[in-house]
C-alpha positions in Angstrom: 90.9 75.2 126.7 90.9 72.2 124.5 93.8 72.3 121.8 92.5 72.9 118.1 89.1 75.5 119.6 89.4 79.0 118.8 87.6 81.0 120.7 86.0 84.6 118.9 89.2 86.0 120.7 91.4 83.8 118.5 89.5 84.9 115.1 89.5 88.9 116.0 93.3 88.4 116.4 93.5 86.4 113.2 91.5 88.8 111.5 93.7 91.6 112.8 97.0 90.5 111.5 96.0 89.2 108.5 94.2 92.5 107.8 97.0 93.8 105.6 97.1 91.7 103.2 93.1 91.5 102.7 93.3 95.1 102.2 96.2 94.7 100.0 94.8 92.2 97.6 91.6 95.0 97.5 93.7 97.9 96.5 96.0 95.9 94.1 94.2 96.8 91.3 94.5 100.7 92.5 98.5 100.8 92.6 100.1 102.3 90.0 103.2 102.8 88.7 104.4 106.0 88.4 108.2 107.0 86.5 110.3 109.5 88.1 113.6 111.3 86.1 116.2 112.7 87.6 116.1 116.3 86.2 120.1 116.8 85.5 121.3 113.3 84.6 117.9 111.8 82.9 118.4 108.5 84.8 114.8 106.9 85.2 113.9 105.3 88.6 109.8 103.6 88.8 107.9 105.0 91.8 104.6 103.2 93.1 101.4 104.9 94.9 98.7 103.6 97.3 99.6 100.3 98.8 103.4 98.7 99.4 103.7 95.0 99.0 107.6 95.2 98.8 106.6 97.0 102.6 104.4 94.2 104.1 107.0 91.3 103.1 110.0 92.8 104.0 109.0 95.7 106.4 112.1 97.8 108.0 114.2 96.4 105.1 112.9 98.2 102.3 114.5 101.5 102.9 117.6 99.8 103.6 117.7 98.2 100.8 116.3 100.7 98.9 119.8 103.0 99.7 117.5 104.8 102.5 119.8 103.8 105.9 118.1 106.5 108.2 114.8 105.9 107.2 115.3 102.2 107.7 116.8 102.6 111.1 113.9 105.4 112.0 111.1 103.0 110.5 113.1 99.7 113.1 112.8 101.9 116.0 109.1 102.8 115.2 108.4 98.8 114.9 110.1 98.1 118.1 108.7 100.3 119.9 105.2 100.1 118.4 105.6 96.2 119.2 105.5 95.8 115.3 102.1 97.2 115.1 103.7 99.8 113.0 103.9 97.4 110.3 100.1 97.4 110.2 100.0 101.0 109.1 103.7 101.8 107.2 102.8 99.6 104.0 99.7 102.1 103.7 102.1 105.5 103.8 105.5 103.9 102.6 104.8 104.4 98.7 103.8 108.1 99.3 106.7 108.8 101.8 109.6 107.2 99.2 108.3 109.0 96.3 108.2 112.6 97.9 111.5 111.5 99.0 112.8 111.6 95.2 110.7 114.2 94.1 112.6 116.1 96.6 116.3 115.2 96.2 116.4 115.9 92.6 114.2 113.9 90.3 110.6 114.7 88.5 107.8 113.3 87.3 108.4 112.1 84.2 105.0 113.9 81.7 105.2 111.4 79.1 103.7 108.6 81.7 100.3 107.9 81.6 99.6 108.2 85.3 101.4 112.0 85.3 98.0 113.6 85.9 97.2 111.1 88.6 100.7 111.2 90.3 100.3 115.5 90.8 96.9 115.0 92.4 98.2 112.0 94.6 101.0 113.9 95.4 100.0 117.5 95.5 102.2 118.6 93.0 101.1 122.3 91.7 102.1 123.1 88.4 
């Protein structure tokens, strides 16, 4: 094979890495941000839906840095052994994963934001 020719191999593989961030840029405009309080101190913390840019840069990381050690060792362990194909499909999930996480260890949806309505449906909240 001469150096510089890409065969339809090369492109598929191209295609397939760089597929998160395509689909990223197209669902850009569908991420909102979503304010979460917690319910005894009143501390306010912004949430996100849909897709996780924060997740396709830094990957693993984000729950670390994010205070979340576990869930960043669980989410290393997943990319290892996935042979970082993981990383492919986590930036679609993260978003909805962290802010169930914080629903669920104290804090609630804040009603005077605009996306409230949108945030219950997202996140199945009854009430």
């Amino acid at each position: 094979m001469k150096l510089g020719t890409f065969s339809i191999w090369h492109w598929f593989i191209v295609v397939i890495i760089l597929s998160p961030i395509f689909i990223g840029i197209l669902l850009l405009r569908l991420q909102k941000r979503i304010r979460v309080v917690h319910s005894s101190s009143g501390v306010g913390k912004n949430g996100y839906m849909v897709y996780s840019w924060t997740y396709l840069i830094g990957g693993w990381f984000v729950p670390v840095f994010r205070g979340e050690l576990v869930i960043g060792l669980i989410h290393l362990v997943v990319t290892l052994v996935s042979f970082d194909l993981s990383q492919i499909v986590f930036p679609f999930v993260y978003n909805r994963q962290y802010m169930n996480r914080m629903l669920t260890s104290g804090r609630v949806l804040d009603s005077i934001d605009s996306n409230y309505e949108m945030a219950k449906g997202k996140l199945n909240i009854i009430n």
